[in-house]
N, C-alpha and C positions, 0 to 999 in steps of 0.2 A: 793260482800259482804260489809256491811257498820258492821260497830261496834263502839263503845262506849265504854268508859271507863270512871268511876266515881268513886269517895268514897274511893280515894287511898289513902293508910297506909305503908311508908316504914320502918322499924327497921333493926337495925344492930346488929352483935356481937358486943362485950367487945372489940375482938383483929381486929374489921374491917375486917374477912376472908369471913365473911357471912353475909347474908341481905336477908330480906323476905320482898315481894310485896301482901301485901292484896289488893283486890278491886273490884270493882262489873265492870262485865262485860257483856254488852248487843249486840247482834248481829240481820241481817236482812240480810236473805242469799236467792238470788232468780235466777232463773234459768229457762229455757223453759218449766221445767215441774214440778217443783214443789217449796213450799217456805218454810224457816222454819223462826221462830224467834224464841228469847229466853232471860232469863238475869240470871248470876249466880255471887255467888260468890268466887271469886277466887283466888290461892297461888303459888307463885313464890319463889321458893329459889333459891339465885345465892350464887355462892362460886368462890372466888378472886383464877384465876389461873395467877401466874406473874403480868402482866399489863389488862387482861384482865377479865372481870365475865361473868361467864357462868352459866346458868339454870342449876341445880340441881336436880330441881323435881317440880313439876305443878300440880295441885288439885285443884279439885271442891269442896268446902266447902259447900256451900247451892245452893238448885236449887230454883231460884225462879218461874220461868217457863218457858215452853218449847213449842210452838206450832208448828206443824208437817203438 
């Protein structure tokens, strides 16, 4: 699989607990029997546990297309 990532936008909370990743994401995924491609765009929320950020929640915001 090959992918791409463009058009990234990070923001934060006020208290730095949380952070959201917008950005366009383009993949080329291929394989002995079939291919797909596609590019959407997409949402990231981490939320600061201790020392570490963890995803939250992930969403496709817009699909730009999809070929099958």
């Amino acid at each position: 699989i090959k992918s791409k990532f463009t058009n990234i936008r990070i923001t934060s909370s006020k208290d730095s607990s949380r952070a959201t990743a917008v950005f366009d994401k383009e993949w080329d995924f291929s394989n002995s029997k079939k291919r797909t491609t596609g590019k959407v765009r997409s949402q990231l929320v981490y939320r600061k546990f201790g020392d570490k950020w963890l995803i939250v929640s992930e969403r496709d915001l817009k699909v730009y297309y999809v070929n099958k």
